[in-house]
N, C-alpha and C positions, 0 to 999 in steps of 0.2 A: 553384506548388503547394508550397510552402515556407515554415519561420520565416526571415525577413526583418529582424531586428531591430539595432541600435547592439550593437558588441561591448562597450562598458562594461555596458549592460544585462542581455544574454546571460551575461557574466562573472560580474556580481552575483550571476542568479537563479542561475544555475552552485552558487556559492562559497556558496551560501542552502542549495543543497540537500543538498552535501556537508556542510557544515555537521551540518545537521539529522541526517542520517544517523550519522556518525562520532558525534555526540553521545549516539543515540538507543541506536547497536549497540556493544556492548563490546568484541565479537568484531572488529570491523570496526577495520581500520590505514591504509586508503588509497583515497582516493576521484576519479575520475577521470571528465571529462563529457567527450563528443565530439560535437559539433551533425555533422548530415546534413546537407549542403545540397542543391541544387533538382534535383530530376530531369531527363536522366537521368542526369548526371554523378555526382552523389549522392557528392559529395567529403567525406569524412570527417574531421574536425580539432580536433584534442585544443584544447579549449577555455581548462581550467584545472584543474590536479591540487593536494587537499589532504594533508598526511599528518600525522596526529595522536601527539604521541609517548607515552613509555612512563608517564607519569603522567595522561596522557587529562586533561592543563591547556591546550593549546595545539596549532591548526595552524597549520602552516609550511605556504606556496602557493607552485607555480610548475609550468614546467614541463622534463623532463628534457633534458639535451642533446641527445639522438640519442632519434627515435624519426620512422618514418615518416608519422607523424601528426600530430608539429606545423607548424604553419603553413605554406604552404598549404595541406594538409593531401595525401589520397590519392585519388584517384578511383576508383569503384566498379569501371572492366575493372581497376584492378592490388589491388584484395582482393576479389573475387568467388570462387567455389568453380570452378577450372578444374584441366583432367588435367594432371597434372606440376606443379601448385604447391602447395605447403604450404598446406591449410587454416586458415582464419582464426574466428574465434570470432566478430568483427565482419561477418564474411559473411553467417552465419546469423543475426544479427540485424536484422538489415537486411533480406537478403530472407525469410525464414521471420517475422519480424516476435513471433520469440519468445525467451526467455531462455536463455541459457547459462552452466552451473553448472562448474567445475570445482572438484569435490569429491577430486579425488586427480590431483594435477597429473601422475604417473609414467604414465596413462595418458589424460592431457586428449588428444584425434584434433587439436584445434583449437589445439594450444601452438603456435607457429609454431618461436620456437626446439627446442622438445622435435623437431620434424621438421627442424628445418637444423643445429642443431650441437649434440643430443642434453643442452640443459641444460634442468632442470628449472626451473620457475617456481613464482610463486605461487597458494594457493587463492585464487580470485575468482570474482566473479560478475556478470554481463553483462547488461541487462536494456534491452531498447526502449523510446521514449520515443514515443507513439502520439499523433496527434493526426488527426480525421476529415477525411476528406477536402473533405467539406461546407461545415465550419467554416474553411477556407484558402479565398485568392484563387483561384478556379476556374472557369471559362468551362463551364457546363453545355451551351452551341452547339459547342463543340469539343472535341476527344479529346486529352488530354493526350499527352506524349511520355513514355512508360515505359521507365525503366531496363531492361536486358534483360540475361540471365544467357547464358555462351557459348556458347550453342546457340540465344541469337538471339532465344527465346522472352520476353514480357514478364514482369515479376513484377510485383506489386499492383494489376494490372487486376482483380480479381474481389473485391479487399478493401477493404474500409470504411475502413481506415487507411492513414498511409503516415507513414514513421519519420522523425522527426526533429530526435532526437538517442539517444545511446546510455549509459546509465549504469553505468560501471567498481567495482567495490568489491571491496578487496583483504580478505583476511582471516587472522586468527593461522591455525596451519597447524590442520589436523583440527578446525577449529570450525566448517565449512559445509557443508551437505549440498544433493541437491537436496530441493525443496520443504519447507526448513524455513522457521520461522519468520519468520528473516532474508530470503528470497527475497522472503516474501510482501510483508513488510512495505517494500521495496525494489521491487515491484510497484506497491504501492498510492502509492506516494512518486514512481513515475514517474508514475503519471496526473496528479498536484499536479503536477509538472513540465510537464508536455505543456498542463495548461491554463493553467497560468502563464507559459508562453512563449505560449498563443497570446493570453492578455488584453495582455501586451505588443503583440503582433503589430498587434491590435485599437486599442489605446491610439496607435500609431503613425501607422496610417491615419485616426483621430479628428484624431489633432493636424493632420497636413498638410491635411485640407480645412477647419479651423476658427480656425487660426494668426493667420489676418488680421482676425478679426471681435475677439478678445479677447486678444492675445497673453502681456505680463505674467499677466495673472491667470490666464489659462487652464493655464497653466504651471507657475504655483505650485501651483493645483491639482490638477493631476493629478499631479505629485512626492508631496504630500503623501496623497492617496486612493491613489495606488500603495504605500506606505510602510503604506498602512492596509489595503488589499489585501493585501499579503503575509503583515500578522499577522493580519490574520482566518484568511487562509490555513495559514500554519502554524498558528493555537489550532486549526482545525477539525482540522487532521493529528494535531495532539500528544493532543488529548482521545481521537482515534481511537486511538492508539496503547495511551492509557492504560486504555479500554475494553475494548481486546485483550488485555491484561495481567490485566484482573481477569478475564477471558474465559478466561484460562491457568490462572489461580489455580482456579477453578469447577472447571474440564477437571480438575486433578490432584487437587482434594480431591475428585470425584467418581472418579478411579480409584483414588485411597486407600480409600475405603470399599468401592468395589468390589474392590479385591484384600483386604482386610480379609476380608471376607464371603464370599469366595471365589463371587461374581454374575457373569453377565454385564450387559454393559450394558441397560439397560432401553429404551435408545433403538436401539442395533444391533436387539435381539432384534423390535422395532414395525417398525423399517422393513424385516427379515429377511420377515415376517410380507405387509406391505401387499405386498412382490414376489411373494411369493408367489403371494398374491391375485388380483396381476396378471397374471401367467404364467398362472395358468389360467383367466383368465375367455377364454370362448370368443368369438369374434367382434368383438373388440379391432381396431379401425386399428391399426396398427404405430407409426405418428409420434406417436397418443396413448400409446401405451404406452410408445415409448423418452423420450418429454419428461418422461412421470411420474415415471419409472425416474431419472430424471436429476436429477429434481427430488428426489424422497428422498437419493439420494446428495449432494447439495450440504445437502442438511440437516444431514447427519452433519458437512459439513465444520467446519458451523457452532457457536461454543458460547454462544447468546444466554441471558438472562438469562430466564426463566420467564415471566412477561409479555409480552415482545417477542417470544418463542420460541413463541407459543401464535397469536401475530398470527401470525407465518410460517407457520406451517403453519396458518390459517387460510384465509390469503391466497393463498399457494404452492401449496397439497397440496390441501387439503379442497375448494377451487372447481375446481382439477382433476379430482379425481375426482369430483365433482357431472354437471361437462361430459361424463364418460366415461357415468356415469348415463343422460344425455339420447342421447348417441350409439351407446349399444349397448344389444342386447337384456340385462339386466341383471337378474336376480330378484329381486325382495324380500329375498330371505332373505341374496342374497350381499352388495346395497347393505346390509343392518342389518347385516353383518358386518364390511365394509369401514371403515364410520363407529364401531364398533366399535373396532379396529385405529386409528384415526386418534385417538378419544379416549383410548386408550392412550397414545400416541407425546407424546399431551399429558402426559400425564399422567409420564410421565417425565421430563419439564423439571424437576420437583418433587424426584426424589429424593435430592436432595443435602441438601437441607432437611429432609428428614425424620423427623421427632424418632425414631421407632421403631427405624430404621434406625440415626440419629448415636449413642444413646444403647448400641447394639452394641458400639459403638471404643473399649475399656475405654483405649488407651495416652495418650489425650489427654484433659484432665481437661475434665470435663462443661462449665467456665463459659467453657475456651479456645474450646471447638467452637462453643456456641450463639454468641459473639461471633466466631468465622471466619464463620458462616452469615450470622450479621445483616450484616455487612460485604462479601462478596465477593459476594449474591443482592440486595442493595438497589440500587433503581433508577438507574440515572446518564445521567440525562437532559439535565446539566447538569455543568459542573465546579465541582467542590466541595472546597476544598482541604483543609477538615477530616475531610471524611471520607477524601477519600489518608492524610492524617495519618496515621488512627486505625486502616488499612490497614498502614500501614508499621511503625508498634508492636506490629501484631499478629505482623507478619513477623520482630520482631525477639525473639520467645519462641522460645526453640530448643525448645520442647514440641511445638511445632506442626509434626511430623515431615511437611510438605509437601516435595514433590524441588522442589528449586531455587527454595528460600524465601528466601536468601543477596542473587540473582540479578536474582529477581521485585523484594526490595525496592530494590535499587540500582538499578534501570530506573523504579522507582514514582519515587524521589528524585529524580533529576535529570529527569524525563519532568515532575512539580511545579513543579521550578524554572524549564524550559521555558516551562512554560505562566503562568505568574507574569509570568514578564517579556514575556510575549507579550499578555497583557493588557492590563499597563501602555504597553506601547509602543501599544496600539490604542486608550485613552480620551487619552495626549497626541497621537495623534495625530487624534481626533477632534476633539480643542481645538484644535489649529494650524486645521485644517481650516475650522474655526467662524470661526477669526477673520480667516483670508482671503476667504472669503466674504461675513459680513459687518461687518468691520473692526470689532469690539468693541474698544474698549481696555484689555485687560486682561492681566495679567502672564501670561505662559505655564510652563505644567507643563514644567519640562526632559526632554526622552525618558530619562536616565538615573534620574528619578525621584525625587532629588533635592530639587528644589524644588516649593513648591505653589502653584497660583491661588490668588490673596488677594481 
């Protein structure tokens, strides 16, 4: 119940996602992967560390002289949380199977030296690399052997996952908080990981029952659809990324005009309203009301584009509170109220658009705003590299008094050129692909892009 993979491979997807990350976060200086191996030993081992330097042109890989984590790496009883030993950061990821932020290292619990020889460290960030249990080699006729914490007791018997690997990311000093941006986004970056080691994982076990029927060719092929694998994979991460970004941009020119106008938010004040509602309908399940409850607040978390936004809470909210309809005694007058409430909360997706309102914000001239609107609320459904362009020139009007307009547009620039070359690396690699299969004879697109089919 374990990744099982070739250390050159491991190292690759590693030095892929550090990569990706260092590239992606500005903030971010040092990127560090540790695979978990197989329960219950759960030996820990710094895989491979990148560090990007001060012109963010190049990393330099390896790993440090001294550290109780290279090769062989540590076993789970000598970093586990035990009385009398210095708390570890990598404890709690492993068995809590959640992230750890050290946002002001003078008081991180889990610095190990900050507890043995009172030096302070770096801000970083710690994050699990999860993959299901399901999905690994797993004997559903017999019970696993679970790691077990000092008291004897098992961990991960009751969870859907089990860790295996841990992702490090060092950062300038006072630039990371918990649950900023960066976490998140270093979240979503682990799940890419976790299923990129396990299509490895999968890809391994294909080959050794199949090796003898097709060998050369089966080989080439899967090098090259793995090469095609990984850009699809990162284009699908990077568009995500770049999604999230106009998702930011949306978020602050909607609290520009709301601090402008001196409003509340139109979306707090709907779902303020639907708890309301729900709190005191009488004769409510408890599980339907804390899912609903739950469900509005991950709304908030959200900042989708108006269209997509109206699907969600279509999909999310409004058939929830339908089912609540059906399941409790409910009155007419308080369901027309609540569907009420709910066409509101729609209805605030909108207000950022809204000419009545933009045409209020005397400091930004009338033709900046309608083209901020037309640009950061249009569809993106697709990447589109003229309209990032047209994005980026917008961000480059110092008129356009948005916080962290500088920021947004240097993440938009390089998050482009990301996906540019992530493209191209996925149609030569679609042509190699073609032509080992079925031996066309025809000149090949070089992966740097260079040259063309003729």
């Amino acid at each position: 119940m374990s990744i099982e993979i070739g250390k050159a491979v491991l190292e690759h997807a590693c030095k892929e996602m550090i990569e990706t990350i260092l590239w992606c976060l500005p903030n971010a200086s040092k990127g560090t992967i540790y695979r978990i191996g197989r329960p219950p030993e759960l030996i820990a081992e710094r895989i491979t560390s990148g560090i990007i330097d001060r012109k963010r042109g190049e990393i330099s890989w390896g790993l440090p002289e001294k550290s109780e984590y290279n090769p062989p790496g540590k076993p789970w009883v000598e970093y586990r949380d035990e009385p009398g030993r210095p708390l570890e950061a990598m404890a709690w990821c492993v068995e809590k199977q959640k992230s750890w932020t050290s946002e002001n290292p003078r008081t991180d619990i889990r610095s190990v030296r900050l507890q043995v020889e009172g030096v302070i460290e770096d801000f970083h960030h710690m994050e699990p690399v999860l993959v299901r249990k399901s999905d690994l080699r797993f004997n559903m006729y017999s019970s696993p052997e679970y790691p077990r914490d000092f008291q004897g007791k098992p961990i991960w018997k009751g969870h859907e996952f089990i860790v295996v690997a841990v992702i490090k990311i060092h950062f300038h000093p006072h630039t990371i908080r918990i649950g900023s941006p960066e976490t998140v986004i270093i979240k979503k970056l682990s799940r890419s990981l976790g299923t990129q080691l396990l299509s490895y994982q999968l890809q391994q076990d294909s080959l050794k029952a199949m090796q003898q029927l097709a060998q050369d060719r089966l080989n080439a092929c899967n090098i090259l659809a793995d090469s095609l694998r990984n850009a699809i994979t990162k284009s699908g991460l990077i568009f995500s990324l770049i999604k999230q970004e106009v998702g930011h941009l949306r978020e602050r020119w909607e609290a520009l005009l709301l601090e402008e106008l001196r409003k509340e938010n139109p979306r707090t004040k709907a779902v303020r309203t639907l708890n309301q509602m729900l709190s005191a309908l009488p004769g409510v399940d408890d599980s339907l009301r804390k899912d609903l409850a739950a469900v509005h607040g991950r709304f908030l978390e959200l900042n989708l584009p108006p269209q997509k936004g109206e699907n969600w809470i279509t999909m999310q909210i409004q058939t929830r509170w339908e089912n609540l309809f059906e399941r409790s005694s409910v009155s007419e007058k308080e369901k027309q109220e609540a569907l009420r409430a709910i066409e509101a909360l729609k209805k605030s997706l909108n207000f950022g658009q809204d000419p009545e309102i933009i045409n209020k914000i005397n400091r930004i001239p009338s033709e900046l705003k309608n083209e901020c609107v037309r640009l950061i609320y249009k569809d993106m459904s697709r990447f589109q590299p003229a309209h990032l362009d047209e994005i980026v020139r917008l961000l480059e009007n110092p008129a356009l008094s948005i916080p962290y307009r500088e920021k947004s547009k240097k993440t938009l620039v390089e998050l482009k050129a990301l996906a540019e070359n992530m493209s191209l690396l996925e149609r030569n690699t679609n042509f190699l692909l073609n032509q080992v299969l079925n031996g066309v004879d025809n000149k090949i697109v070089t992966i740097s892009g260079k040259n063309r089919t003729k």
